[in-house]
C-alpha positions as CSV (number, residue, x, y, z in Angstrom):
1,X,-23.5,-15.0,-9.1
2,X,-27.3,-14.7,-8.5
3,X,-28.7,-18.5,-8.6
4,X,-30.8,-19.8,-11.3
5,X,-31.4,-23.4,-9.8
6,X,-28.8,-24.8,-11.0
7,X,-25.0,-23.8,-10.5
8,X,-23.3,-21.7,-13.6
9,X,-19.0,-21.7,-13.5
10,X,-17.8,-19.1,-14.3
11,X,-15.6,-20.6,-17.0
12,X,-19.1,-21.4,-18.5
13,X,-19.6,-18.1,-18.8
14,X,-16.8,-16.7,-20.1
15,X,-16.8,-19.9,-22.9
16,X,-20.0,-18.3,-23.7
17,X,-18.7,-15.0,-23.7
18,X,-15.9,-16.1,-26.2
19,X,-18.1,-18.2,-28.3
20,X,-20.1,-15.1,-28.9
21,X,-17.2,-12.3,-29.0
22,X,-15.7,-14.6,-32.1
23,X,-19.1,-14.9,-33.7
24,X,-19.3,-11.3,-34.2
25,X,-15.9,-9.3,-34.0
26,X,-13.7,-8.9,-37.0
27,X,-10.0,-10.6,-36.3
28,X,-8.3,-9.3,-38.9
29,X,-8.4,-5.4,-37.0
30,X,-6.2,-5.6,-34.3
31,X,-9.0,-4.7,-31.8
32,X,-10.9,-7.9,-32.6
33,X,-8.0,-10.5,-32.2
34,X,-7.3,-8.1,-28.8
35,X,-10.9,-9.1,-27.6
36,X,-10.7,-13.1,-28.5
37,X,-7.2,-13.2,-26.9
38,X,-8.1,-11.8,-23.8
39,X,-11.5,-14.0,-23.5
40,X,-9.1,-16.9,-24.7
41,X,-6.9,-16.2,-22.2
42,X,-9.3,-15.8,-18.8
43,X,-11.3,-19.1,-19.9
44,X,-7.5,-21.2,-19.8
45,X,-6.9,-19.0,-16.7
46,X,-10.1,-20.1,-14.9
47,X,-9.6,-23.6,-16.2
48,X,-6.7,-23.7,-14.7
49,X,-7.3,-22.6,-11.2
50,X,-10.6,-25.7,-10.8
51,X,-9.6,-27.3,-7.3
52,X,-6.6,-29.5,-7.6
53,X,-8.3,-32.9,-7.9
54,X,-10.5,-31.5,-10.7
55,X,-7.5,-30.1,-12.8
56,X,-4.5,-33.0,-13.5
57,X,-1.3,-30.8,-13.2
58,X,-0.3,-31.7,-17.0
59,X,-3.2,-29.4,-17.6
60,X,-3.0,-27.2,-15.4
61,X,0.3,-26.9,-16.6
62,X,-0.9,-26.3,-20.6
63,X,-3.9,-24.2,-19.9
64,X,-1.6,-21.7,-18.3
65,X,0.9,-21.8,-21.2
66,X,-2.0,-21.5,-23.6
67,X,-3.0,-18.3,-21.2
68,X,0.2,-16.6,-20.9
69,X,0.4,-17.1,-24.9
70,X,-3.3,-15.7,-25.3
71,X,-2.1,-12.6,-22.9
72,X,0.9,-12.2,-25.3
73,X,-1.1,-12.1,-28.4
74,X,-3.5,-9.5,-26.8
75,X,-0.9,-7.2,-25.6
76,X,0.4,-7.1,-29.0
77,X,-2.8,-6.9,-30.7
78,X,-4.2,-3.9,-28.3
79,X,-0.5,-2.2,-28.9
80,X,-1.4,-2.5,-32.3
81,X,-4.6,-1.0,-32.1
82,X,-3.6,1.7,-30.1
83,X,-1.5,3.2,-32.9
84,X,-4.1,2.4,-35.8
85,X,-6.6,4.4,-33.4
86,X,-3.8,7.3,-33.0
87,X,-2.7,7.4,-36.7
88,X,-6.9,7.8,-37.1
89,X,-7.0,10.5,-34.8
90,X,-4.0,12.5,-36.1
91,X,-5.5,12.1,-39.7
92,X,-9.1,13.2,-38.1
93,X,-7.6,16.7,-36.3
């Protein structure tokens, strides 16, 4: 990352990313709760791999449930998508 004067995590950033992806995507279409999952998922991800004296391993130990649990809900939710976008197409041809 480029510096700014002061120091940016990257788990900053992708908290802002999320913030923002959940602000404007729709959750009830598959595509949008794909999005928010994935985001939800790399921020618990990131979280999880701070230096150990930063991280207790209790956390460490939920943020990568809550991860692997954000991961599941994508890969459903893209699967999900996926045929809504190929049911669209086949109506579309």
């Amino acid at each position: 990352m480029a510096e700014t004067g002061h120091s940016v995590r990257a788990e900053d950033v992708l908290a802002d990313v999320l913030a923002e992806v959940r602000e404007r995507v729709d959750r009830r279409e598959a595509l949008g709760e794909a999005q928010v999952a994935v985001l939800e998922a790399a921020v618990n991800i990131v979280r999880a791999g701070r230096p150990g004296g930063e991280v207790m391993p209790v956390e460490r130990s939920e943020l990568v449930r809550e991860a692997l649990g954000a991961v599941r809900a994508a890969t459903v939710a893209t699967g999900v998508a996926l045929t809504y976008a190929h049911r669209t197409a086949r109506v579309l041809t």
